[in-house]
N, C-alpha and C positions, 0 to 999 in steps of 0.2 A: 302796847308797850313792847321795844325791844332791848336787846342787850347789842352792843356793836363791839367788836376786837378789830382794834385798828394796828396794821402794821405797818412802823418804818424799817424796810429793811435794810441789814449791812452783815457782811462775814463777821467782820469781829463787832459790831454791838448792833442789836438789832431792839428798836425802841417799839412797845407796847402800851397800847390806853385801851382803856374799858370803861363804856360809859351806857345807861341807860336812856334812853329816849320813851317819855311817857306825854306822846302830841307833843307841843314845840318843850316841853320843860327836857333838861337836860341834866342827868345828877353824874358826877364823878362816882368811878367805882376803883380804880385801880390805875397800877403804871408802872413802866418800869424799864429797864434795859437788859436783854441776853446778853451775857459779855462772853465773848469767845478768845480764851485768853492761847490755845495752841496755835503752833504754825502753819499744820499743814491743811489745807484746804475741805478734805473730806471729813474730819473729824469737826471742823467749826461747821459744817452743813448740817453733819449730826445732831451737836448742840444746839442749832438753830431749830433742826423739826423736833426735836426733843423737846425743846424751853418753850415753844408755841404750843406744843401737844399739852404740856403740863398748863399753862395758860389757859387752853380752851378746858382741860378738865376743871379747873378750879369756877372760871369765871360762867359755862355755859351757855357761849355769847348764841344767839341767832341769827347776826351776821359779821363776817370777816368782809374785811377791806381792807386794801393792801396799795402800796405807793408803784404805780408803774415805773417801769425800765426808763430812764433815759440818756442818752449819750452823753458821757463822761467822755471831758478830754483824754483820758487814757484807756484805751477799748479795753485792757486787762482788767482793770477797777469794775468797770460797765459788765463785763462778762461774770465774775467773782459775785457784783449786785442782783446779778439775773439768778446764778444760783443759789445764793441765798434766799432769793426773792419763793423763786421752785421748793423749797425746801418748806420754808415756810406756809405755802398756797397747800400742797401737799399734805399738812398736817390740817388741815383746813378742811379739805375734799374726803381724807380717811374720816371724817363723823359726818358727813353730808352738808356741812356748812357753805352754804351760797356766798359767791366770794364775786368782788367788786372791786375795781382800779381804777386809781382814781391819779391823773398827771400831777407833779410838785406843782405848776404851775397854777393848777387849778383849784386845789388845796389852801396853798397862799390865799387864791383873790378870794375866794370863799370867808377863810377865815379871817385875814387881815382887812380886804380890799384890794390888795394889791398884789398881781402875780409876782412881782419882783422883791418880798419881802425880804428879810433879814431874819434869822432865824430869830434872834431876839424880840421882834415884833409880835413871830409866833408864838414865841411862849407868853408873852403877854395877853394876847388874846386870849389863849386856852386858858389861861388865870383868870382874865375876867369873865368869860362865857361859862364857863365850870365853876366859878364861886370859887377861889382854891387860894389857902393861907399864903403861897408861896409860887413863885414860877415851877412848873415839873424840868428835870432834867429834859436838856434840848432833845433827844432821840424820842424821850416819853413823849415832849412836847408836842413834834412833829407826829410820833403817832396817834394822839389823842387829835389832834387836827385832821388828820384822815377820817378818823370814827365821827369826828364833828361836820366834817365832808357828808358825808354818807346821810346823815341825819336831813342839813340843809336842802342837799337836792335830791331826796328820796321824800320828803312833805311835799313835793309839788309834783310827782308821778305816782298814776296807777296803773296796775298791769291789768290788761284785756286778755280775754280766752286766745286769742291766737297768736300770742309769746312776743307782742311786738308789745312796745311801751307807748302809751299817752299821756301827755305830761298836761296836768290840769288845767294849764289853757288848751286843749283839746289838739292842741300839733300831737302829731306822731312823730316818735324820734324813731331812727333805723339802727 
């Protein structure tokens, strides 16, 4: 049994799920969105390792997964994503929590099927895979999809004594 804290990062809202994995069952535990409602930059980083910090003390997940960097049409947006993302990873690392990245892309096909989803598809799926009255807000949504990442392709790897991974059908990944 574990607990997973999944992160969508962003400077001003950064989306969190929390979910148990007990073998393939999957129970909702929480969700939500850091909203960073100042201007300037280092104060919203603040709020970001702050709201994550307060997240991992409440929920006590045993593993953090986080949405990798990737290029944004406007490298300023991409750059502001990275530190948030730092910010977040950071609150993570200060209680020793093993942390995991996982591409949008591969999040989607995971959870939809399809790397190309629509964010609305997303939250449909984590509705239906979670059991849950209602779509979670789109930030929750996407991070509750990470954590559900994590779940999917962490059932089909073991770790061996010398720190490289073997994925149940016995390839080694590098």
């Amino acid at each position: 049994m574990a607990i997973i804290l999944g992160i969508d990062p962003g400077s001003r809202v950064t989306g969190y799920g929390v979910i148990r994995q007990s073998g393939r069952k999957l129970e909702y535990l929480g969700s939500g969105c850091i909203r960073t409602v100042v201007d300037d930059l280092p104060t919203r980083l603040k709020l970001v390792y702050a709201g994550v910090s307060e997240i991992i003390t409440q929920f006590q997940p045993d593993v953090f997964a986080i949405e990798q960097v990737f290029m944004a049409r406007n490298a300023d947006s991409a750059l502001k994503l990275g530190q948030a993302r730092g910010a977040a990873i950071v609150a993570a690392v200060n209680v020793d929590l093993p942390v995991f990245e996982y591409a949008a892309r591969q999040v989607k096909q995971t959870v939809v099927g399809t790397g190309a989803a629509e964010k609305t598809q997303v939250q449909h799926m984590v509705r239906t895979l979670l059991k849950l009255t209602a779509n979670p807000q789109a930030d929750a949504a996407d991070a509750l999809a990470i954590a559900i990442t994590h779940c999917h392709l962490h059932q089909n790897v073991v770790r061996i004594g010398n720190g490289r991974l073997t994925l149940a059908r016995g390839r080694v990944a590098e």
